[in-house]
N, C-alpha and C positions, 0 to 999 in steps of 0.2 A: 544697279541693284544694290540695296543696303544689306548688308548680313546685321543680323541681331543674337546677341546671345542674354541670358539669363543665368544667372548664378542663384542659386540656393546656400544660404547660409541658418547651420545649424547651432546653435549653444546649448554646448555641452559642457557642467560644469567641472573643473579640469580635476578640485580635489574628491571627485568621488570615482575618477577612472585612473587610473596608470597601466602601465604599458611593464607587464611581465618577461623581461627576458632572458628569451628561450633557447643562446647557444647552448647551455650546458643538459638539454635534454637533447640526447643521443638513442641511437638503437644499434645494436648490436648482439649475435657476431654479424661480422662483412666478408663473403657472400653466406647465406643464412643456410644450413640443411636442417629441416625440421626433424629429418629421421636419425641425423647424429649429434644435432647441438640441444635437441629435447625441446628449444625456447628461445626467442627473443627476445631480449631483454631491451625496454622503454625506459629508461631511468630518468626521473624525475627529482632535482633536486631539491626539489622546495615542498612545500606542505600542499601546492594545489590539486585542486582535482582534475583528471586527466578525463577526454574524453577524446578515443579515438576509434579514428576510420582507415579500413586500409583497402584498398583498391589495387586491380590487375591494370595492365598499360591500357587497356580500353576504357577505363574509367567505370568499370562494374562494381560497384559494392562490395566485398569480398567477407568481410565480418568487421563487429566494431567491437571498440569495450571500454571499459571506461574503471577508473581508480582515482581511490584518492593517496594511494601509499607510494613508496620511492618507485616503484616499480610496476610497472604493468607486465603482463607477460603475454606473448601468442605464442602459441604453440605450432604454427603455420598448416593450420586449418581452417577449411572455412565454416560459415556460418551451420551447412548442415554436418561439419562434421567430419568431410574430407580433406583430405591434402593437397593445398593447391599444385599447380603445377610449376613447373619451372618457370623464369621470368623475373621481368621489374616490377618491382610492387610500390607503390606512392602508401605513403603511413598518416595521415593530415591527423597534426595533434593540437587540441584546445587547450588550454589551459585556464582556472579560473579561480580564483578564491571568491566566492560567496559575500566573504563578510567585509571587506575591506574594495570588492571591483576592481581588484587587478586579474586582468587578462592578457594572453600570448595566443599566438596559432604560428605551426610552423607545419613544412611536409619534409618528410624524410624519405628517400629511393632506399629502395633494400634491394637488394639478388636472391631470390631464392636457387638456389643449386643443388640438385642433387647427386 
């Protein structure tokens, strides 16, 4: 029996994307209490726009939000409004400049503890 394989090759031209990166955007404090640190801090060093998603270990949607300034902030509630529960929480952050097509994605584990 022969195996066959197929490759897909796509061109994509190289000066209208780069590749934004994203060690120096952090989140912190580490482990996080929403009801004594007030806020978690997303910091973004660069001028893009942030656009995130933070999820519980089951992978459920938790709240999102998105900026374009140094800092994004969650308050560690969720979407409607309550306090999540204790746990690891996954942060998956975009980042993008519009005008220029540099983009990053990165995920950050957080602890929420209270």
């Amino acid at each position: 029996k022969a195996l066959c394989a197929a490759v897909l090759l796509v061109a994509i031209p190289f000066a209208s994307l780069s590749a934004y990166d994203m060690k120096n955007v952090v989140a912190g404090p580490v482990p996080f209490n929403p009801k004594k640190d007030f806020k978690l801090n997303i910091v973004n060093p660069g001028t893009y726009h942030l656009e995130i998603s933070i999820y519980d270990i089951n992978g459920d949607l938790v709240c999102t939000k998105s900026g374009s300034s140094n800092t994004v902030i969650w308050n560690g509630r969720d979407g409607n409004g309550r306090y999540v529960k204790p746990g690891l929480y996954l942060i998956k952050i975009t980042a993008e400049d519009p005008s220029t097509g540099d983009y990053g994605k990165k995920i950050i584990r957080i602890l929420v503890d209270y």
